[in-house]
GUTITI-78700 format. One line per 4 residues: their letters; for each residue x negated, y, z of C-alpha. Coordinates in Angstrom, 1 decimal. Example, Ala and Ser with C-alpha at 12.3 -4.5 7.8 and 13.67 -1.06 7.14 Angstrom:
BEGIN
as = -12.3,-4.5,7.8; -13.7,-1.1,7.1 $
This chain:
BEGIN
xxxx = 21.2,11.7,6.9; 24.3,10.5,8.4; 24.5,9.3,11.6; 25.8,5.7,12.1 $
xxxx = 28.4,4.6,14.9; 29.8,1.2,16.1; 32.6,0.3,13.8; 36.1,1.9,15.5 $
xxxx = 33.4,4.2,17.5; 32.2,1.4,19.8; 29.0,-0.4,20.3; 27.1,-2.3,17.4 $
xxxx = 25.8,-5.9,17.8; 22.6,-6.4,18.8; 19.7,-8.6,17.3; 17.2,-8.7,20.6 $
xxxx = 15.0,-12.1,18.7; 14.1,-14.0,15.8; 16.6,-16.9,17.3; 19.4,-14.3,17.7 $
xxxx = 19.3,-13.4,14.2; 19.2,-16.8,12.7; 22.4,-17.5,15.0; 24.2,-14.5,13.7 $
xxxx = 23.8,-15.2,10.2; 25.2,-19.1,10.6; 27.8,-17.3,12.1; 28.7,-14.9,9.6 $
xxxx = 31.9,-14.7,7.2; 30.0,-13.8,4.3; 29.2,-16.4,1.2; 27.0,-16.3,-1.2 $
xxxx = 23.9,-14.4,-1.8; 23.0,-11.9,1.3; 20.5,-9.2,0.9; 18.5,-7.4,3.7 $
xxxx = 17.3,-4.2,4.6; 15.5,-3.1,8.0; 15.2,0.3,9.4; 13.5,1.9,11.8 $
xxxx = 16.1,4.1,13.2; 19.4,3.1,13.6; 20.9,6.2,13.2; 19.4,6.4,9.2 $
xxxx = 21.7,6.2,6.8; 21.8,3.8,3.7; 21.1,6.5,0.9; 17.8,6.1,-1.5 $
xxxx = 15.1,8.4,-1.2; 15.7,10.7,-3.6; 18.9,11.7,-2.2; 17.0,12.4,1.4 $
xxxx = 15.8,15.8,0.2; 17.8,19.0,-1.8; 14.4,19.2,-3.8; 13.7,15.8,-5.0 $
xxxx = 17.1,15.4,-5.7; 17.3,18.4,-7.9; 14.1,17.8,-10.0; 14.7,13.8,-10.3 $
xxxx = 14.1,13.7,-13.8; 11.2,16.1,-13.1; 9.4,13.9,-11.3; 9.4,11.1,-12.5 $
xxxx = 8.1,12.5,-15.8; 5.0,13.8,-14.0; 4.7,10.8,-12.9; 4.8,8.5,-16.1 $
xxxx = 2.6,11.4,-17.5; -0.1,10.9,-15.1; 0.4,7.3,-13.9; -1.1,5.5,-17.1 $
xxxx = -5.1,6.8,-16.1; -4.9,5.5,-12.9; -3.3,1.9,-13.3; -3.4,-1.3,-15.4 $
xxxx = 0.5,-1.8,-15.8; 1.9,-0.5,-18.7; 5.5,-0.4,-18.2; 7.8,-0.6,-21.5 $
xxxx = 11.1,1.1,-20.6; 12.6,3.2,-18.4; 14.1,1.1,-15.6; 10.2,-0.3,-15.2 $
xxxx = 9.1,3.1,-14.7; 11.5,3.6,-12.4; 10.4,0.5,-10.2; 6.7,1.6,-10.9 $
xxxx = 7.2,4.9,-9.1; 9.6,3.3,-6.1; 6.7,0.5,-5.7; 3.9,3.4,-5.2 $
xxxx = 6.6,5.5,-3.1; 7.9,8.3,-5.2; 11.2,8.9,-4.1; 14.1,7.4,-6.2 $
xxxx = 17.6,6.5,-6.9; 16.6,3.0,-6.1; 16.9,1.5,-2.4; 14.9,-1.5,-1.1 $
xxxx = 16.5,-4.6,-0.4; 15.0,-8.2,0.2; 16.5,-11.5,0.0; 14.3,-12.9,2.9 $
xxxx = 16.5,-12.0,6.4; 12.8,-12.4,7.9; 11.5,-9.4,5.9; 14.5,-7.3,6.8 $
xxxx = 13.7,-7.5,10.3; 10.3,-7.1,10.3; 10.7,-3.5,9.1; 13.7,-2.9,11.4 $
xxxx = 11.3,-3.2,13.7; 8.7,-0.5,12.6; 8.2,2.5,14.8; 10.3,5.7,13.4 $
xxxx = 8.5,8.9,12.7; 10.7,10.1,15.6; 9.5,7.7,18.3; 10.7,4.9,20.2 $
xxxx = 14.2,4.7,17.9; 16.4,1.9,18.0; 16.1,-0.4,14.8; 18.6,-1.6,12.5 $
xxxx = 19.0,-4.3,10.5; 21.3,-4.4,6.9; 23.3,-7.3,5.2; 24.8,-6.9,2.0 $
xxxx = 27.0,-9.3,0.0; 25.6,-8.2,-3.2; 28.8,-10.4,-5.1; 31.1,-7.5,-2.8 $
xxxx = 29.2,-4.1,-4.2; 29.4,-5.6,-7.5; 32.9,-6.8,-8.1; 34.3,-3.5,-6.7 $
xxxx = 32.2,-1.0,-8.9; 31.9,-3.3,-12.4; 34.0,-5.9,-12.2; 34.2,-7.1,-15.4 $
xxxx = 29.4,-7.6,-15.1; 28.0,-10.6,-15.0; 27.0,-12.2,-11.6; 23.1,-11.3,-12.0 $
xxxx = 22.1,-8.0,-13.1; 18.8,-7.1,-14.2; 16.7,-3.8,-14.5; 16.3,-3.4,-18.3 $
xxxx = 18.4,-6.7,-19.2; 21.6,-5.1,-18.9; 22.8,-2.2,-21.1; 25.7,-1.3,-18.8 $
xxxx = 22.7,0.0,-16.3; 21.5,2.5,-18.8; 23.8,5.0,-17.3; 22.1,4.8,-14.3 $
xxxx = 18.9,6.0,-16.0; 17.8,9.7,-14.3; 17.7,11.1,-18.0; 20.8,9.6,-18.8 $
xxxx = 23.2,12.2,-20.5; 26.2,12.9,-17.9; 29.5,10.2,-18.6; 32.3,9.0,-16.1 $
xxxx = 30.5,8.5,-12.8; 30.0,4.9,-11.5; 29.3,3.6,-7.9; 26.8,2.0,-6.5 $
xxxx = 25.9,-1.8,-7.8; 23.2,-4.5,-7.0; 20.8,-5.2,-8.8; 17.3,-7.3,-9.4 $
xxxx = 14.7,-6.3,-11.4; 11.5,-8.6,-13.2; 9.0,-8.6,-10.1; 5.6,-7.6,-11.4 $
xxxx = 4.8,-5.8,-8.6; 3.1,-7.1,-6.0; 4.9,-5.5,-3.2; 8.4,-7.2,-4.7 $
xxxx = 7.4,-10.4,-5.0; 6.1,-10.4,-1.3; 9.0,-8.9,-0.3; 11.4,-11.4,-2.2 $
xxxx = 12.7,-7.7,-3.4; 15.9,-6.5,-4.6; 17.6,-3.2,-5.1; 20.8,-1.0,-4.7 $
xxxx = 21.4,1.8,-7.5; 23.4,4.8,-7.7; 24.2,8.0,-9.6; 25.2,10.4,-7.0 $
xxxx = 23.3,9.5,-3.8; 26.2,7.6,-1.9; 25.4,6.4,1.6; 25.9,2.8,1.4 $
xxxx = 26.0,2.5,5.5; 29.7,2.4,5.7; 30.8,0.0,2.1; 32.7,-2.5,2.9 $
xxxx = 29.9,-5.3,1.4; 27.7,-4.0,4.4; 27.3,-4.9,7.9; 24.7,-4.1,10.5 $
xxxx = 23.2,-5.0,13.5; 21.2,-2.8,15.8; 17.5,-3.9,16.7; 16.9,-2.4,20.4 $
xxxx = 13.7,-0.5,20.5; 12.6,-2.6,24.0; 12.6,-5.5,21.4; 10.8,-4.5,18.6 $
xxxx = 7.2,-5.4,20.4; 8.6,-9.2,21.2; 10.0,-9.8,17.5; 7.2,-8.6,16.1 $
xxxx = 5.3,-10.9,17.9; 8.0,-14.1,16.8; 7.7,-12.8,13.2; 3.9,-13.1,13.2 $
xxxx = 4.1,-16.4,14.4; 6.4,-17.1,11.2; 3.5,-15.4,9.4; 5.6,-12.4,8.5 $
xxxx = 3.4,-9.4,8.8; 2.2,-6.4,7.4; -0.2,-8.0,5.2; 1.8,-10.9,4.2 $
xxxx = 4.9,-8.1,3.3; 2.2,-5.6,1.8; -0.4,-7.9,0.2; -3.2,-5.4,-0.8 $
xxxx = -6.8,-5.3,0.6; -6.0,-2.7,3.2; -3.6,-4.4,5.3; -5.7,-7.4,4.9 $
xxxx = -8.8,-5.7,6.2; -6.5,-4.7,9.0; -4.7,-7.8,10.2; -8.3,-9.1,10.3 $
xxxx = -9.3,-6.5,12.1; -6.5,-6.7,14.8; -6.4,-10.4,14.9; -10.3,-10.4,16.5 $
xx = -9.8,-7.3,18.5; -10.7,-7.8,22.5 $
C-alpha cells in the first residue's frame, strides 16, 4: 500500500482523545456532510480491498460470482441487483471495490484505534467532504447518490463492459445490513483501485499508538464499542464477558 507522509513531508496532526477530536472538527474548514474512516496503521493507504492484492484484483468478477452462487443457502437476504450484491459480499468481508466509510466521527475513531496485524502501529483517522469527491469526478450528479438508485453508478458495476474511465465518487447505499446501520455506513467507489489518501476532499489525522488504550476507554464510556459497531451475538457474548472479568 502506499505509505502516507505529513503533507509537504512534515508531521501529521495528532488526535491523542475523544475531546481533541471533537475540538478539531469545530475547527475545521470543511462544510457540509463529513465522512469518517479509522485505520489501524497510519501508514495504510486509502484503497478498497480488492485493490490490496494482484489476485483478488484480477479475478474481481470471479469472485463475486462464487459468491452470489453460494451465498443464497446460507443466508435469508435475497438481494435484487447487483450493487446489493456487492454490499452483501463487503458486509460479510469479501474483498471489493467498495471502501467503508461512516458518518459518525465516533465510529471512525474507534477503529483507528484497533491494533494492526503488524503491532503496536500508529492509528489514523480519515475525513472526507463527500460534496468535494463528488463535484470533481460527476459534476453534473445529484447531491445524494445511491447504490442501485442511480444509473450513472452502473459503470462502476465489476461486470460492467469497459467505457471511458471515471474516478472515484461517494456514495450511500439502502442499509439492510446490520453492520451499516450500526456503523451509520457509507462508501467510496472506484474502477481502477485509486488511493484515495492523498484527494484533495481528504484530510487526516494521526491517532498515536500510546493513545489508543485511553480512547478506547473514552469511547466506551460514549457506548461505542465493539458490540455496539458490530451488533451480532458474538461480540455481545464478549463485551459481556469482558465487562465482568476480575
Amino acid at each position: 500500500m502506499t505509505e502516507i507522509e505529513g503533507e509537504g513531508g512534515g508531521a501529521d496532526p495528532e488526535i491523542r482523545g475523544v475531546g481533541e477530536l471533537l475540538d478539531a472538527l469545530a475547527g475545521s474548514h470543511a462544510s457540509g456532510h463529513r465522512w469518517f474512516r479509522g485505520q489501524a496503521d497510519s501508514n495504510w493507504g486509502l484503497l478498497p480491498g480488492v485493490a490490496r492484492n494482484s489476485g483478488h484484483l484480477a479475478e474481481e468478477v470471479t469472485m463475486i460470482k462464487q459468491f452470489m452462487r453460494d451465498a443464497v443457502n446460507r443466508t435469508s437476504v435475497r438481494p435484487s441487483g447487483g450493487w446489493e450484491w456487492l454490499a452483501l459480499a463487503q458486509h460479510f468481508g469479501l474483498p471489493t471495490r467498495l471502501l467503508d466509510w461512516s458518518e459518525h466521527p465516533l465510529v471512525g475513531l474507534f477503529f483507528a484505534c484497533e491494533t494492526s496485524s503488524g503491532g503496536a502501529a500508529d492509528g489514523r483517522l480519515f475525513e472526507l467532504v463527500p460534496e468535494t469527491l463528488n463535484t470533481t469526478n460527476y459534476p453534473a450528479g445529484p447531491s445524494l447518490l445511491v447504490l442501485g438508485h442511480d444509473n450513472h453508478l452502473d459503470a462502476y458495476l465489476p461486470e460492467a463492459p469497459p467505457g471511458p474511465r471515471n474516478g472515484p465518487l461517494a456514495v450511500t447505499s439502502m442499509r439492510y445490513f446490520d453492520r451499516v446501520s450500526a456503523q451509520v455506513g457509507t462508501f467510496t467507489i472506484c474502477q481502477a483501485g485509486e488511493d484515495l489518501a492523498r484527494d484533495k476532499a481528504v484530510t487526516s489525522w494521526v491517532v498515536p499508538s500510546a493513545a489508543k488504550a485511553g480512547i478506547l476507554a473514552e469511547l466506551a464510556d460514549l457506548n461505542i464499542t465493539a458490540s455496539s459497531v458490530y451488533p451480532d451475538l458474538a461480540h455481545l457474548a464478549e463485551h459481556i464477558k469482558e465487562t465482568f472479568r476480575k
